[in-house]
Every structure is written in C-alpha cells, then in structure tokens.
C-alpha positions in Angstrom: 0.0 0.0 0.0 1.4 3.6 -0.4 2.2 5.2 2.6 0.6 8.5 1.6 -2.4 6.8 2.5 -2.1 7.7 5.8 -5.9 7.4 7.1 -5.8 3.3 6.2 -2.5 2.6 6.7 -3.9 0.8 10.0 -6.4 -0.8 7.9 -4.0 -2.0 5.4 -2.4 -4.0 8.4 -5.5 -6.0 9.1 -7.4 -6.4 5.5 -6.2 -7.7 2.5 -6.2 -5.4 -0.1 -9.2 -6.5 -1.7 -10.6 -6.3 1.5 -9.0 -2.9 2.2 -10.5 -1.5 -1.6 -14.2 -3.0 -0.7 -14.1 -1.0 2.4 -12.8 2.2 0.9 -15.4 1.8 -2.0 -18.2 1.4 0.7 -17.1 4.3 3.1 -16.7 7.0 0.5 -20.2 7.5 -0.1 -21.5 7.5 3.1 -18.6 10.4 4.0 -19.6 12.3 1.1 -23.5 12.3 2.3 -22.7 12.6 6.5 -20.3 15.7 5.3 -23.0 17.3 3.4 -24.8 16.9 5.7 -22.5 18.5 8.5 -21.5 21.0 6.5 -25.6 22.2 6.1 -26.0 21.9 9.7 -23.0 24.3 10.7 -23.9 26.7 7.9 -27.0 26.8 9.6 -25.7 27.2 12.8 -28.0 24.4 13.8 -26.2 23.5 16.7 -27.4 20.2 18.0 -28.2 18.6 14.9 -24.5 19.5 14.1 -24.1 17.6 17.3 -25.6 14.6 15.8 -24.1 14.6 12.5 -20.7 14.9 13.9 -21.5 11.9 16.4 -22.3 10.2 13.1 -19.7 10.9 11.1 -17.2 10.3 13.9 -19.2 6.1 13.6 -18.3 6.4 10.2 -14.4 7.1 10.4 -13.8 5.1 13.5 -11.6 2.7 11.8 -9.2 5.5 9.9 -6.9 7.3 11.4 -8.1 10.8 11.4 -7.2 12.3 15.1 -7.7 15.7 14.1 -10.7 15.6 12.7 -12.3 13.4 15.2 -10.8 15.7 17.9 -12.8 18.9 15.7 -16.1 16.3 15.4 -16.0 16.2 19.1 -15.4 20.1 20.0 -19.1 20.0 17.6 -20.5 17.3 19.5 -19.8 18.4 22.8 -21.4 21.7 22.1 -18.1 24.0 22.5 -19.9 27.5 20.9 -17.5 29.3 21.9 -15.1 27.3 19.1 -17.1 26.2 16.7 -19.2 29.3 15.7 -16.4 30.9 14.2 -16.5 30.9 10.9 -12.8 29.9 10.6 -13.3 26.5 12.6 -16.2 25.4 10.4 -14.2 26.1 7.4 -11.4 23.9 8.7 -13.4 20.8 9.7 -15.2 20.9 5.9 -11.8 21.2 4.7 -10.6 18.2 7.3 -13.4 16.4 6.1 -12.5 16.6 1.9 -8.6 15.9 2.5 -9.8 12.5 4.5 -12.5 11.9 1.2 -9.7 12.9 -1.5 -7.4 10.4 0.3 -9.8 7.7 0.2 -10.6 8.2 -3.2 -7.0 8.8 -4.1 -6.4 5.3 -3.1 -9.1 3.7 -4.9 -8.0 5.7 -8.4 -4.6 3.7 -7.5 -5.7 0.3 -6.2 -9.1 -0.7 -8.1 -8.6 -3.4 -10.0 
C-alpha cells in the first residue's frame, strides 16, 4: 500500500487489499452524504443537529486514522460554541473532512482493480 495513504495505513495491516478497496469503496459514499450533511448543519448554525451529524460521522471514520478531525467532530459534538461558531473552525473541519475523502478516493484511483 502507499504510505501516503495515511488514514488506512492501520487498515492496510489487518485487510487484505481487496478487502481494504471494498471497504474504501463502501465508506466514501456515506462520507460524502454525512459531510454534506455537517456542512448544512453548521452553515445553519444548527447546533445540535451538528451535534448529531458529527456523532455520526465520527461512527463512520472510526476505523481510519483521522485524530484531528475526530478531535474537531468532538469540539461539535460536545457543544463548544465558543469554538465552533467561528467561521474559521467550520471552514477547517469541511476542509478536514474533503482531505480524508480525496485520500480515500486517491487510493481507490490507484488500487481498483
């Protein structure tokens, strides 16, 4: 596996890579739809259902190695207003979120058979 792939090299240690692509394949989806979904939620400064939708989306990468995105899903979870209202923060997490997709789907331009 290419070590740039930093958010499944964990993965890569436990699947095979067939196993490894399936997952990727299945995941990117569903990241692309919770993210949308976050991203509405903070534009709307909808607070709690951010709340949920980072919960969610912090089920959905649980298995990657993301630590500073699922440190930022938790600031949103817990509620922290005083750090995520900023438009700055919410800008960062979206961006947080597209680098972990564009990895994901980086590795499956590479490794799909």
């Amino acid at each position: 596996m290419n070590t740039e792939y930093t958010s499944i090299q964990d993965l890569g240690a436990i699947l095979t890579p067939t196993q490894l692509v399936k997952f990727v394949q299945k995941a990117v989806p569903d990241l692309k739809l919770r993210k949308s979904s976050l991203e509405l939620a903070l534009e709307k400064q909808q607070w709690q259902v951010a709340a949920e939708q980072a919960h969610s989306f912090k089920s959905s990468i649980g298995l990657l190695s993301c630590g500073n995105l699922t440190a930022s899903l938790n600031l949103i979870e817990a509620g922290e207003l005083g750090v995520i209202e900023p438009i700055e923060f919410r800008e960062s997490v979206m961006i947080q979120c597209q680098q972990l997709i564009d990895d994901l789907e980086g590795y499956l331009s590479e490794n799909q058979p």
